[in-house]
C-alpha positions in Angstrom: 0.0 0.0 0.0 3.1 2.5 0.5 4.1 2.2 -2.9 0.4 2.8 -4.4 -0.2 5.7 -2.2 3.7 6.8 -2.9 2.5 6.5 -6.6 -0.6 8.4 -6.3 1.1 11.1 -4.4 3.5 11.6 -7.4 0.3 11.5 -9.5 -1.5 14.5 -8.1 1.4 16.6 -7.7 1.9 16.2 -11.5 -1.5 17.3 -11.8 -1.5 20.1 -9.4 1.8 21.4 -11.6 -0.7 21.5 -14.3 0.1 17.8 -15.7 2.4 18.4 -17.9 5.2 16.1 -16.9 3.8 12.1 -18.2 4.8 9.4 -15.8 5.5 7.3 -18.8 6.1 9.1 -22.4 6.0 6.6 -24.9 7.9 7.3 -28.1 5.2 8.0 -31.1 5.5 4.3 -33.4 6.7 5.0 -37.1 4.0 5.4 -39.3 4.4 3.2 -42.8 2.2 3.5 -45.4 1.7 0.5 -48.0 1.0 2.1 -51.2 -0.4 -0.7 -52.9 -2.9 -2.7 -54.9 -5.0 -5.4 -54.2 -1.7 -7.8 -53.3 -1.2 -5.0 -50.5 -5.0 -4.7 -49.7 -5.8 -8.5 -48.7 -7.6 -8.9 -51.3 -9.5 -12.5 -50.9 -7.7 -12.7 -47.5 -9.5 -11.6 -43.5 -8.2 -8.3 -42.7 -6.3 -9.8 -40.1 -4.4 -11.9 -42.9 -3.5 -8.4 -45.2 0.1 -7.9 -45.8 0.4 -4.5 -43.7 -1.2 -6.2 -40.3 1.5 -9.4 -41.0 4.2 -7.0 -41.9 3.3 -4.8 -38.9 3.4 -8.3 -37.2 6.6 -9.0 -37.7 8.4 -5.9 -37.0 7.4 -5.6 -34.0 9.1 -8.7 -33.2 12.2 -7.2 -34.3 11.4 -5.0 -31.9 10.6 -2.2 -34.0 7.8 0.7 -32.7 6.1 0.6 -35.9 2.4 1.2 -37.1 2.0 0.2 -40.8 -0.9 1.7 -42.7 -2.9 -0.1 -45.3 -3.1 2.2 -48.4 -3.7 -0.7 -50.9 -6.9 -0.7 -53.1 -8.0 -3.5 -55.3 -8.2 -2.9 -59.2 -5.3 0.3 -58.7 -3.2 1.1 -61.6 0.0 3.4 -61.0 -2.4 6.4 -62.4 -4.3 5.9 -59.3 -2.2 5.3 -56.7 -0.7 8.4 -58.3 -3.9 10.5 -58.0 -4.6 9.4 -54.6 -1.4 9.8 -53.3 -2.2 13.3 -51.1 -5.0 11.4 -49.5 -3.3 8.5 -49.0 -0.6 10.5 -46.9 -3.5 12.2 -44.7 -2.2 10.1 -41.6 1.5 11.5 -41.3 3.6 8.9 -43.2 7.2 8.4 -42.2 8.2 6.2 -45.1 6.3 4.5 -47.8 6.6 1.3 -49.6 5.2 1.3 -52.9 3.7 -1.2 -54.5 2.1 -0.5 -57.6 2.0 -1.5 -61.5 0.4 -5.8 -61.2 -2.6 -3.9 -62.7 -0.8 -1.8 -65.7 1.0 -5.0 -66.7 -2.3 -7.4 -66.3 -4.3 -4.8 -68.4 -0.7 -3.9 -71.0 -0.8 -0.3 -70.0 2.4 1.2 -71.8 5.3 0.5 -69.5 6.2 4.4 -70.0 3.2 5.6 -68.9 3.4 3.7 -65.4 7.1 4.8 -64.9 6.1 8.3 -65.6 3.3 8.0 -62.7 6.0 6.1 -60.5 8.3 8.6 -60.9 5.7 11.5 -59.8 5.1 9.1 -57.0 8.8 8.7 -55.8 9.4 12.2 -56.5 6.8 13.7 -54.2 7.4 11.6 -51.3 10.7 12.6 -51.7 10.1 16.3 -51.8 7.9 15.4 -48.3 11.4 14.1 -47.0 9.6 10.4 -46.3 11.6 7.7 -47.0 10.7 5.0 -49.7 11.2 1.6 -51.0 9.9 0.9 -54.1 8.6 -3.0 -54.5 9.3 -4.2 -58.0 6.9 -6.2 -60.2 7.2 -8.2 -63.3 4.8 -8.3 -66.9 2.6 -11.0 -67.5 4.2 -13.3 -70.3 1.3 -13.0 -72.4 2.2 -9.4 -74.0 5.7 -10.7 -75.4 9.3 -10.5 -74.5 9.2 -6.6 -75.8 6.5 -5.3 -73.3 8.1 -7.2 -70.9 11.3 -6.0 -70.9 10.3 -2.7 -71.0 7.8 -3.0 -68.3 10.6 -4.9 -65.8 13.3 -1.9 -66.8 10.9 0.6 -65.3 11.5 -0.4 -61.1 15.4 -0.7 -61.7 15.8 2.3 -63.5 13.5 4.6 -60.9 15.5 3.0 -58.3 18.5 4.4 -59.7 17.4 7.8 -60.5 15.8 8.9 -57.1 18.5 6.6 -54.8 15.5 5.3 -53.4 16.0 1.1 -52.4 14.3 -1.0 -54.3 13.0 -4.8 -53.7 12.9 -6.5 -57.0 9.9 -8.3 -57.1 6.8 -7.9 -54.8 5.8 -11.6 -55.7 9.3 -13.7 -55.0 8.9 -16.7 -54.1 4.9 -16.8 -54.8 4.2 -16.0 -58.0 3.0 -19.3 -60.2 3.4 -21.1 -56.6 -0.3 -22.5 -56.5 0.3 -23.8 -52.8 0.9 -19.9 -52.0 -1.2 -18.4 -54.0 -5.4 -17.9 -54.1 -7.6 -19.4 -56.7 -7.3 -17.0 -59.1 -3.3 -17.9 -59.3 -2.5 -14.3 -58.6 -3.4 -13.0 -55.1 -1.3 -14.9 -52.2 -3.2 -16.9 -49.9 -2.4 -16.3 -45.6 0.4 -18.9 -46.5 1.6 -16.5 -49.6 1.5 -13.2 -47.5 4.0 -15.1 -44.6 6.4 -15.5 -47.6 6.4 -12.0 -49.0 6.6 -10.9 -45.4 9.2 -13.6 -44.4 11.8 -12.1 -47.4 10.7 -8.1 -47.7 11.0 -8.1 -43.9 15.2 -6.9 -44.2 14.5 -4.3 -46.4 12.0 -2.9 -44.4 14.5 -3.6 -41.4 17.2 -1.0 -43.4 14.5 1.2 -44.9 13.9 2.2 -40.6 17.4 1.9 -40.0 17.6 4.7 -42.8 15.4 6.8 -40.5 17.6 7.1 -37.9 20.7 8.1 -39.5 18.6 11.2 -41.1 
């Protein structure tokens, strides 16, 4: 009982100072947006199951103070995530993984058209000062070896250009995997999502580490 009324007696002269001194502060968590499609979005998947809760998940067993957002929406393009970028930043974002262009190559959008919306993308997080790591994808085979070339050039290449990091493919290790992946054979299942999250994890791990050294 000493050290609860000890405890209380601390507590109301903090409040009779006018309470500004918090018996506990707790550092704010770093935000992280997923800017994404339906892959980020949990598309087919309980919201429990989406790639941000998982990745969130797992962070914090790395003991990492992090809160990751969900910005994915199903059916996006890179034109969309591109025009909903200021409202997808409305909850202060301290970095960003992007994740956008499975829908431009499913639909053979031109390759250059995507990169130029990437690029706006990269560029105005950038100009926010909020870090980014830009998650590669790969063209469907169906559009030929051209398209696809050109459409895989464009991650590499943006990477470059704004220093950002870049993971290569968003899908490694799931796509054409039909043990990991949904019906459809192109959103992961709960079992795909653990292996996405199981191999993005480190880059995510250096993407906060870049934080720090800012």
């Amino acid at each position: 009982m000493v050290k609860i009324n000890r405890f209380r007696g601390i507590a109301a002269l903090l409040v009779l100072l006018g309470g500004t001194f918090p018996l506990f502060a707790q550092p704010a968590p770093v935000n992280i947006l997923v800017l994404g499609d339906s892959l980020t979005a949990g598309y087919g998947l309980a919201p429990e199951e989406a790639f941000p809760v998982k990745l969130e998940q797992r962070l914090k067993k790395e003991g990492r103070n992090v809160r990751v957002l969900n910005g994915g929406v199903s059916g996006d393009t890179s034109a969309g995530g591109r025009a909903r970028l200021d409202w997808a930043l409305a909850d202060k974002s301290d970095a960003v993984i992007v994740e956008l262009g499975a829908n431009d190559g499913l639909r053979g959008l031109e390759p250059a058209q995507m990169k130029d919306n990437l690029d706006a993308i990269i560029a105005a997080l950038k100009k926010r000062n909020i870090a980014v790591l830009l998650a590669g994808m790969r063209a469907p085979p169906n559009f030929g070896p051209r398209y696809g070339a050109e459409f895989d050039a464009v991650y590499p290449s943006l990477a470059k250009k704004h220093a950002v990091p870049l993971y290569p493919f968003f899908l490694n290790g799931v796509a054409a995997e039909p043990a990991l992946n949904q019906r459809d054979g192109i959103h992961p299942n709960r079992d795909g999502v653990r292996v996405i999250v199981d191999r993005i994890t480190s880059y995510v791990l250096r993407l906060l580490d870049s934080l720090k050294e800012e």
